[in-house]
N, C-alpha and C positions, 0 to 999 in steps of 0.2 A: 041519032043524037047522042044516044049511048057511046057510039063510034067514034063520033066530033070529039065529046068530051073525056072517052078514052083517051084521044088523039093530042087534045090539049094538056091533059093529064100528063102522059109522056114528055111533051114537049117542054110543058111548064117542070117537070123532072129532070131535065136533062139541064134544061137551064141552070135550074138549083144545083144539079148535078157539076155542070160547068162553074157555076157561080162558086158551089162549095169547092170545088178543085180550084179554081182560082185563087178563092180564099186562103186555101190550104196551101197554093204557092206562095201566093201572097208575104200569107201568114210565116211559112215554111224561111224565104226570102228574107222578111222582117226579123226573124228569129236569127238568119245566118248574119244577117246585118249586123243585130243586135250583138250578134254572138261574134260577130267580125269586132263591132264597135267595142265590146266589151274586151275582149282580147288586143284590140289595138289600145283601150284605156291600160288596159293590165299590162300591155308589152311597154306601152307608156308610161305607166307606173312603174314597171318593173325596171326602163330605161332610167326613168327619172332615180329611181330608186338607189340605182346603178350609178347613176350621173353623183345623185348626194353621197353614197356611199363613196365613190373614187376623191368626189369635192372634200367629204369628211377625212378622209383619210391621207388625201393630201394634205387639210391642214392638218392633220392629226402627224404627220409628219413634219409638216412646215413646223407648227406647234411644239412637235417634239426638235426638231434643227434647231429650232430656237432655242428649245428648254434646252439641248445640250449643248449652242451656245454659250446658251448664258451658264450655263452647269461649268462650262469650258474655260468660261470669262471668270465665272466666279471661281474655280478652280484653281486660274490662273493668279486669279488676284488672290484667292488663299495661299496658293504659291510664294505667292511674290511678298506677300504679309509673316509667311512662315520665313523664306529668305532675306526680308526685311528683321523678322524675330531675331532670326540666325546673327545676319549681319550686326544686329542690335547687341545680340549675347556676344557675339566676337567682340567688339566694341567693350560691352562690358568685361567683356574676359579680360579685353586688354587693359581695360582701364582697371580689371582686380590685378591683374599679374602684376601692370606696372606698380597700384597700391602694394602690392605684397613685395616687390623688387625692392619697393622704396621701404616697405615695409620690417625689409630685411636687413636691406645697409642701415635704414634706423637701428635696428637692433643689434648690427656687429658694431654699429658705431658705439652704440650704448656699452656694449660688451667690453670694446676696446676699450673705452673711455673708463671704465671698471677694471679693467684688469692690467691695463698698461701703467707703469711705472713712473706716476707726475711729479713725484718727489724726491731727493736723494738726501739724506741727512747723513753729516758726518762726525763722529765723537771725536775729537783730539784725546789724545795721550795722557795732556793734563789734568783730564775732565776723569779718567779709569785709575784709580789709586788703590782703593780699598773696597770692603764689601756694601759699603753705602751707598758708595758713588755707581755701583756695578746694578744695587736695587736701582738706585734714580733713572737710570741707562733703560731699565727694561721696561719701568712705569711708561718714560717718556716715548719710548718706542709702541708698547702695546694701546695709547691713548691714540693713535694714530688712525683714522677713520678711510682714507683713501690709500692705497698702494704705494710704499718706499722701498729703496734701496736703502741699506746701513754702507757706512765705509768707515772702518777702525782704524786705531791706531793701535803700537803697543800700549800695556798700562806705563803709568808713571814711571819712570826710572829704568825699566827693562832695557832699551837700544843703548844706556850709558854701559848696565852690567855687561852687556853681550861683549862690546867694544870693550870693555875690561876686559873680560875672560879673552878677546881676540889675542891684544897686549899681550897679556899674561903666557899663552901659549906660545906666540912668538916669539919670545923672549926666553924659552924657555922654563917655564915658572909652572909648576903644577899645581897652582893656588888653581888655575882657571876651573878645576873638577868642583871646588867649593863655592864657588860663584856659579855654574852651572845646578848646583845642589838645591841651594838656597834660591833659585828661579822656581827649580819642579816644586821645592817645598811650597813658593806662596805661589803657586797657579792652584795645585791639588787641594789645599786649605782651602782658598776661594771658593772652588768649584763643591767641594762637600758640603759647604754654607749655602750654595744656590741652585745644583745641579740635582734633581732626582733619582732615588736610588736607582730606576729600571732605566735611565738615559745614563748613570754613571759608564759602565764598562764600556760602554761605545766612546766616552769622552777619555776614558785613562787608555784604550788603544793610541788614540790620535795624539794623546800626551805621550807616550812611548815612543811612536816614531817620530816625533819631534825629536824630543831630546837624546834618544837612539843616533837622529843626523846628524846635531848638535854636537853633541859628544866625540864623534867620529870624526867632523871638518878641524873640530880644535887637537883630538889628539894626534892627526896625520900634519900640522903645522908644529905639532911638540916636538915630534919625532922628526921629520923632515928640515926644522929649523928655518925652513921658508915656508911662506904664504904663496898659492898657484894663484892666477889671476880668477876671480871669481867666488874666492873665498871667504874675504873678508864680507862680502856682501850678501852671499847663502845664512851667513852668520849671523848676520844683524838681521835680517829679513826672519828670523822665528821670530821673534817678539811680535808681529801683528798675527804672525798665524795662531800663537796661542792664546792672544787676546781675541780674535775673531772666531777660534772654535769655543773658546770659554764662554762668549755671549750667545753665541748660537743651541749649545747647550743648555746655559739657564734662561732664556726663551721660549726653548722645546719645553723646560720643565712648566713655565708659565702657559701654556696652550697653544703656544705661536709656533708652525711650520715652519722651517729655517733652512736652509741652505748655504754652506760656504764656498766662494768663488776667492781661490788664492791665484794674484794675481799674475803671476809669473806661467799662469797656464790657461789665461784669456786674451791671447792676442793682443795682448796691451803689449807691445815690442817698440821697443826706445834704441835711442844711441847719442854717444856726447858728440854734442857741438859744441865748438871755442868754449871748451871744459863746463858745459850745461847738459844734463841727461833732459832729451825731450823724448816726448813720443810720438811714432809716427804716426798724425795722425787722420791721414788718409787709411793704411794698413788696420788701423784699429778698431776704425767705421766697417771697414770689410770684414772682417773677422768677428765682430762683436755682435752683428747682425744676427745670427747662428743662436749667440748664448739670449740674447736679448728676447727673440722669438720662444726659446725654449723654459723663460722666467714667466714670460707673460700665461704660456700655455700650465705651465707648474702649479701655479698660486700659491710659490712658499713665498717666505722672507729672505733675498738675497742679501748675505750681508761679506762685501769685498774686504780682501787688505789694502791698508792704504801703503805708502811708503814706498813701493816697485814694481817693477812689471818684469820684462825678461829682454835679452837683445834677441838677435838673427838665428842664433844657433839656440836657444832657449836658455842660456845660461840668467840667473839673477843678474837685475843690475838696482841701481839705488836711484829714485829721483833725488835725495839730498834731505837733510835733515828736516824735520819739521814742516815735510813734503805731502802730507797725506793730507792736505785743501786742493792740492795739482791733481791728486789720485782721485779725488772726490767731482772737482769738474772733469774732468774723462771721462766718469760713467757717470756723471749727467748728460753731458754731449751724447754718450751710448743711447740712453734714453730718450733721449730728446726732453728732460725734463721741464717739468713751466716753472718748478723750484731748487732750490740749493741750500739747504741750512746748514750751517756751520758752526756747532755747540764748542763752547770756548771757557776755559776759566776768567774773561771778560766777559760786561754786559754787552758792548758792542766795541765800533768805532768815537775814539772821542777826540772835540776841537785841538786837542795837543797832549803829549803825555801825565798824565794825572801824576806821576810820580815827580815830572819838571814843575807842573801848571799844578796846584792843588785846583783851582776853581775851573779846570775842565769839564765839559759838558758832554753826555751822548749828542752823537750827531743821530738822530732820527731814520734821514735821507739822503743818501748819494746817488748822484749818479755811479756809471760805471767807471769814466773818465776823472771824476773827482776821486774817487777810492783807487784806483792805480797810481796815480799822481801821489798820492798820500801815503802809499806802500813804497813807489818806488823810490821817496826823496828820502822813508826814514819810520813811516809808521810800520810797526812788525806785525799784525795781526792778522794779515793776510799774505801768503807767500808770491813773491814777488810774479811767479809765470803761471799765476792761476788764470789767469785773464785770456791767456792764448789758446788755450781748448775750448774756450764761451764764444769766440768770434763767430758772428754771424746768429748766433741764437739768442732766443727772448727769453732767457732764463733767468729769474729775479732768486739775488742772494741774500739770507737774512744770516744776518750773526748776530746770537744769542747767549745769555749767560745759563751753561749747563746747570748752575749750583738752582738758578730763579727762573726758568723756562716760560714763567707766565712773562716777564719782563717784556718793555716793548723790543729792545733790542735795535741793531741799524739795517734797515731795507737799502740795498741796494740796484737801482734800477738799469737798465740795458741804458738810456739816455735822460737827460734831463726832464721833470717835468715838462708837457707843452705850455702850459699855463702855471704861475701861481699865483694866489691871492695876495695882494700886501692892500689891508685895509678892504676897501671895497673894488681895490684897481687889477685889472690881472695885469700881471708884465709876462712877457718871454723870456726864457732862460738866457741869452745872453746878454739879456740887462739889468741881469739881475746885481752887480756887483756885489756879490755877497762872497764874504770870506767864510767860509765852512772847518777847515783846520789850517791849525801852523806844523809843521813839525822841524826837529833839529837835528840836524848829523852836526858830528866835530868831528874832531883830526885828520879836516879835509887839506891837499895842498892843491894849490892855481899853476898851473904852469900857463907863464903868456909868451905866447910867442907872435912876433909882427915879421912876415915873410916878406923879405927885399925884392920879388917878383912875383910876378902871379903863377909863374911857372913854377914856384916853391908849393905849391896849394897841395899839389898831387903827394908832394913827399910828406907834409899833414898829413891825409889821407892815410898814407903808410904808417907814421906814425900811432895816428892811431888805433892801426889796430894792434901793434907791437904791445902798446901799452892796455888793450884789452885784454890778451893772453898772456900780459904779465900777471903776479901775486896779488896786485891792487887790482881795485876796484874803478873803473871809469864812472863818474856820477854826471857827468857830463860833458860833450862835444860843444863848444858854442862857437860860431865863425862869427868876428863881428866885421866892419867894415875895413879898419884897418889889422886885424891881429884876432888872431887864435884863443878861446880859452879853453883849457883842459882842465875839469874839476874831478880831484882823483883822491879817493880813500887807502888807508891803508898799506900806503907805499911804504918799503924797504929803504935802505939807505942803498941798495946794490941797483933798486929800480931806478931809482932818482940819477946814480953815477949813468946808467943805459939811456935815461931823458937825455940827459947832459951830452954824450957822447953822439947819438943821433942827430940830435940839434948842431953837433960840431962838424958832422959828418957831412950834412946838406949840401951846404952850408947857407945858417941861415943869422944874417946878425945880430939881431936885438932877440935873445927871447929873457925872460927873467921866472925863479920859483921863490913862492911865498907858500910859507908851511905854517902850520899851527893857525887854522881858519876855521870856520864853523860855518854851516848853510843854514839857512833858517827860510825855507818853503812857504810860502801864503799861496793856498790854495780850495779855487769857488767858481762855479760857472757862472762866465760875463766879467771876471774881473781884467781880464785881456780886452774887454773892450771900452772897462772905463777906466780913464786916464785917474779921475780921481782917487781912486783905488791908492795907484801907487805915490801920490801926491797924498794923500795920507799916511802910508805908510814911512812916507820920506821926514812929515813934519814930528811922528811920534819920533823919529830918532832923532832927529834935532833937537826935540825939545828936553829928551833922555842925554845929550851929547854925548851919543856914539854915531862913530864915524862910520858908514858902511865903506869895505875894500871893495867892494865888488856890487852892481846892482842890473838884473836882467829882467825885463818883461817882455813876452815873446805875443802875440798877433796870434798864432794859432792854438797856442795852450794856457788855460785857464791857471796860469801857476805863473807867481814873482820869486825870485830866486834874490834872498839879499845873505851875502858874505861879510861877515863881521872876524874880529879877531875872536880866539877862542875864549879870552878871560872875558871878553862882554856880551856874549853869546845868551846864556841864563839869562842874566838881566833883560834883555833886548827881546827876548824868546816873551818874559812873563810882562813887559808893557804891552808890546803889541798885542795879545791874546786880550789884556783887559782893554785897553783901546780899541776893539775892532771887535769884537767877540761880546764878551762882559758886559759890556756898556749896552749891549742890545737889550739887555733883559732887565722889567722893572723889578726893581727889589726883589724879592723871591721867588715870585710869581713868572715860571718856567713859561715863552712864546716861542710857540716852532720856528726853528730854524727858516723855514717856509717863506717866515713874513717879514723876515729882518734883514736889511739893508744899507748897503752902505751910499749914503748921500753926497 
């Protein structure tokens, strides 16, 4: 029993034995499983892990491709924003450069427009006499607010003394040293009363060698007993240089920077034509360029002689007496002036000689055309070839009275008003028929000549220029339909035999001369285009009974030409003026010229 249950004992041990080894695989198994499963989680995990890691990091790269993208993009577009700037500053830059370009010619324009020479005023000869007229000179110059030119004359009387002393020398006469004396004495007199003691010795230099050359040209004519060509004109020409350094000096003394340009060595180069000193003036534009440039950079007071310039070889030569209005437009033309003043011992231009006409009137306003007209037939106040250096320029002339400089004086413009008032109507200048001055020449003669073919015209022609470059004066060419009129001043008896002889020479038959005539000028822009004009002027001499010899109105110039005899010339001169003129005006009460009209 013992045995049995040994026996079972065993068995039931082995069992357990087995069972627990089982177990223990079992278990051993479960544990590997486990340990399998748990390592396949982990290698899982650690895949996964792996997996999110390369996921993450790809987007972490995607993420970052993008960010630098868009880093790239925005880069770009800051780029292009900064390139945009750029272009924008360029833009502006240019748009400052060109402001500053503009900015710039604004201001040499302003600069020029300040420093360039708008004005040229000129003192006549008659206006320089004594130490008064010499203070008024320099008042009116230093009152002066924009940039001028001066241009002188000699003083009063000087170009007669010179041309004495010339005479005199020639002639052998050795008065010419006392006459030479009595110049230095009243220049130096002058110049002590206005010139500054520390500017004096530089003024009695320039006096010294004046009258040093002075001296020299008349005593090699004493001695020599002839004049060389070019000396009577060296001679006459001191009188503006010492009037022009006398001004420049007492200027300096007054605060005023000065300069003298004498003009015999600015390319102002002349020569006569059919016995007229002009100048060339293409040659003068070229040359004056240089001084003109060199004025404006200066900022003194240029002040010219008037009266000459110089020929080819530089010798002096003379525009002619009472020439320094001609000297004066030349170096406005230099400048290109917008003005021209012309100080005068008149107050201006008036409707007819105040010394003929007592109830003559300043004329206000002319054109340019009315005041050449008016010079050429007979008014003296302006020299006859002032007008031919102005062509082409807009330069307005005022002539004024030197003694009354506030005066209104006479504006003369480049063309007629476009418009002027009469009433509340405007009219155009050439309907205006308005008669603005008369003036009167005498000791005119006509020569008429009526040419027996048309083939006789040419020998006219010739004619007249024979009788140009005679001693007379030509005042007039007029061809009418049938005959010739030649209106001529100041003829000889030896011209008139030369008339006579040409005319016989032609041959031409009819001509006829009438001497002792008088011209008497009416002239007004538009009275060329109304007839009534001269149907007025016709009825005043009827009604006067004087016979006109001669009566012309010409279609292209403002100007009636009536020839009377010489003894009724005055009379005829002082109706018409009050009938056409006078009559415009109510009783005392002065209406511009402007608005008054002939109906």
């Amino acid at each position: 029993m013992e045995k049995k249950g040994k026996k079972k004992k065993k068995v039931n041990g082995k069992k357990n034995e087995n069972e627990n080894k089982n177990k223990n695989e079992i278990g051993k198994a479960m544990v590997k499983a486990t340990a399998k499963k748990v390592t396949k989680e982990e290698e899982n995990k650690e895949i996964n892990k792996n997996l999110n890691q390369n996921e993450r990091m790809e987007e972490d790269r995607e993420r970052k491709g993008k960010g630098k993208g868009k880093g790239k993009e925005k880069e770009k577009e800051k780029e292009k924003e900064k390139e945009k700037e750029k272009d924008e500053g360029k833009e502006e830059g240019k748009g400052k450069s060109k402001e500053k370009v503009k900015g710039k010619v604004k201001e040499e324009r302003e600069r020029e427009t300040k420093t360039r020479i708008k004005k040229v005023i000129k003192i006549g000869g008659s206006c320089l006499h004594d130490l008064a007229s010499i203070k008024n000179a320099i008042s009116l110059i230093s009152r002066e607010h924009e940039r001028t030119a001066i241009v002188v004359s000699a003083l009063k009387g000087v170009t007669d003394l010179l041309q004495h002393a010339y005479y005199l020398a020639l002639g052998q006469s050795g008065d010419f040293r006392g006459v030479v004396a009595s110049l230095k004495q009243r220049h130096e007199s002058l110049a002590l009363e206005l010139v500054h003691p520390a500017i004096m010795p530089q003024l009695q230099l320039k006096f010294q060698s004046i009258f040093a050359s002075l001296n020299s040209s008349l005593q090699k004519i004493f001695l020599s007993r002839e004049a060389l060509p070019g000396d009577r004109a060296r001679i006459l020409s001191q009188g503006e240089r010492l009037s022009a350094h006398l001004l420049a000096a007492s200027l300096e003394s007054a605060g005023i920077k000065t300069r003298v340009y004498e003009t015999d060595g600015i390319g102002l180069v002349a020569s006569e034509v059919s016995g007229k000193v002009r100048v060339n003036l293409e040659k003068f534009d070229f040359n004056f360029t240089r001084i003109a440039e060199e004025i404006v950079v200066g900022r003194y007071l240029p002040i010219f002689t008037g009266f000459f310039g110089s020929d080819e070889q530089g010798n002096v030569i003379l525009f002619g007496r009472n020439s320094s209005d001609y000297s004066a437009a030349v170096i406005a033309r230099g400048f290109r002036a917008e003005r021209l003043e012309l100080y005068k011992d008149v107050p201006g231009i008036f409707s007819s000689d105040p010394s003929l006409v007592p109830e003559a009137r300043l004329i206000p306003r002319l054109s340019r055309e009315e005041a050449s007209l008016l010079g050429f037939y007979g008014a003296r106040i302006i020299h006859p070839d002032f007008w031919q250096p102005l062509e082409g320029l807009e330069t307005e002339i005022l002539i004024k009275s030197f003694s009354s400089p506030e005066n209104q004086g006479t504006i003369i413009t480049p063309t007629p008003s476009n418009e002027v008032e009469n009433t509340r109507h405007k009219i155009a200048p050439e309907k205006h028929g308005l008669i603005k001055g008369l003036v009167l020449k005498d000791g005119l003669t006509v020569l008429k000549i009526e040419p027996q073919k048309s083939s006789d015209q040419s020998k006219l022609i010739k004619l007249q220029k024979i009788l140009a470059e005679k001693d007379g004066k030509m005042i007039a060419f007029i061809p009418l339909i049938n005959d010739f009129i030649f209106i001529l001043s100041d003829i000889s008896a030896e011209s008139l035999a030369l008339i006579a002889d040409s005319v016989r020479e032609n041959p031409i038959e009819t001509y006829s001369i009438e001497k002792n005539l008088a011209l008497i000028a009416a002239v007004g822009s538009g009275i060329n285009q109304k007839s009534a004009v001269s149907s007025r002027i016709l009825s005043v001499m009827t009604y006067e009974k004087i016979t006109p010899r001669f009566f012309f109105a010409f279609s292209e110039n403002p100007v009636i030409l009536i020839l009377v005899q010489s003894g009724e010339a005055l009379r005829a001169l002082r109706q018409l003026h009050a009938r056409l003129i006078t009559s415009r005006f109510s009783g005392n009460r002065d209406i511009s010229d402007d608005h008054l009209f002939i109906s």
